[in-house]
C-alpha positions in Angstrom: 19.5 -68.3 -29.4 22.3 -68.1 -26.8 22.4 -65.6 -23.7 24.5 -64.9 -21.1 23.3 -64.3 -17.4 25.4 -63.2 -14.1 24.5 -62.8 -10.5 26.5 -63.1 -7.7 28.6 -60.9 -5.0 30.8 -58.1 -4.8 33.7 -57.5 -2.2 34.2 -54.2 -1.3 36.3 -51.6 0.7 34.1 -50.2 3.4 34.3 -46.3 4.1 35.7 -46.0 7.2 37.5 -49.3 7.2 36.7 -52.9 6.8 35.9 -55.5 3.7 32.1 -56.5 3.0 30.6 -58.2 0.4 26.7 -57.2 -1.3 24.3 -58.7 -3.9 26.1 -57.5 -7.1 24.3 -56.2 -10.0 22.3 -58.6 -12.4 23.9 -59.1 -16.0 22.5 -60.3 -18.9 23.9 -60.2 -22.7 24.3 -61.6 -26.2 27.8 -63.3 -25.9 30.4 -64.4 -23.3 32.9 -61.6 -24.0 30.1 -58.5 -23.8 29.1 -59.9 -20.5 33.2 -60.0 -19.2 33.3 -56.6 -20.4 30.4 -55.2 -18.3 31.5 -57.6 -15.4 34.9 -55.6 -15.0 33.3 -52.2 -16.3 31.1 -52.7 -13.6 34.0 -53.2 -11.3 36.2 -50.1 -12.3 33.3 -48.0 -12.3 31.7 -49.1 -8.6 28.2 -49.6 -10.9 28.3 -53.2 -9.8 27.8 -53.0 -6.0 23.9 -52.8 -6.4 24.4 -49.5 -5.0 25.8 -50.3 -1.9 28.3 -47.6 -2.5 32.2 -49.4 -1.3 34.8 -47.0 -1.7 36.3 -49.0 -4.3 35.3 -52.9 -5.5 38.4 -55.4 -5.1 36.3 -57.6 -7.2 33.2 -60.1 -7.7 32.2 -64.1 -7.7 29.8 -64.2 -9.8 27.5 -67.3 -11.2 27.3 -67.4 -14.9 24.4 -68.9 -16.9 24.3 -70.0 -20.4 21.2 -70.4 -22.1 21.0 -71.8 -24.9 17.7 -72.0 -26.0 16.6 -74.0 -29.9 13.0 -74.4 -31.5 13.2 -78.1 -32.9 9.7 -79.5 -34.3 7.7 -76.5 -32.9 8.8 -77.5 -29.2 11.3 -75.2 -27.3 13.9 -76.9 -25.3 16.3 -75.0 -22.9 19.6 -76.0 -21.8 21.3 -74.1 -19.0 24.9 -74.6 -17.8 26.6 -72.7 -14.9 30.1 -72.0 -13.5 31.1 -69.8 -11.1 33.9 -67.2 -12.1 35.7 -64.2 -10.4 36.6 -61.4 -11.4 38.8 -58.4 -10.4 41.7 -58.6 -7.7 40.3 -60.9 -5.3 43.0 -63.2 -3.4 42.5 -66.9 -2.8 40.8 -66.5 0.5 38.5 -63.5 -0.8 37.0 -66.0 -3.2 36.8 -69.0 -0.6 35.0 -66.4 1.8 32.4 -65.2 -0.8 31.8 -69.1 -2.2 31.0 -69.8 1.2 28.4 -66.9 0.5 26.4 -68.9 -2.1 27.0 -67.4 -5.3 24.9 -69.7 -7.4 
């Protein structure tokens, strides 16, 4: 069986003024493009900031897992590969500043 994990950061537009970043919602799902999908519907909706409540999301780095987990011989094994991906409008130095921020 496969699955699909995400955790990461969200940027955000700050009532008042100013950018910040949060912990960003926790994603899991069945395939790769059901997890894009809630990513980026988490995104237009503002359901992704963990409820830190931005008045709008510019975007999100997020860490995504695979796990890909087989039964061979009655013994489980596990395999787990990661790569970090962004999503939503985030320039080049939005994503340097929240990688610096320790995504995965």
């Amino acid at each position: 069986m496969i699955k699909y994990k995400a955790n990461g950061i969200v940027l955000g537009n700050c009532w008042g003024g100013g950018i910040g970043g949060y912990p960003a919602e926790k994603f899991i799902a069945d395939s790769k493009k059901n997890l894009d999908k809630r990513i980026n519907a988490g995104i237009a909706d503002g359901s992704i900031d963990s409820g830190m409540g931005f008045e709008s999301i510019i975007g999100a780095m997020m860490c995504v897992e695979t796990v890909d987990e087989r039964t061979i011989d009655g013994k489980l094994f596990i395999a787990v590969d990661e790569v970090i991906q962004s999503y939503g409008d985030l320039s080049e130095e939005q994503e340097e500043f929240l990688l610096e921020c320790a995504v995965c």
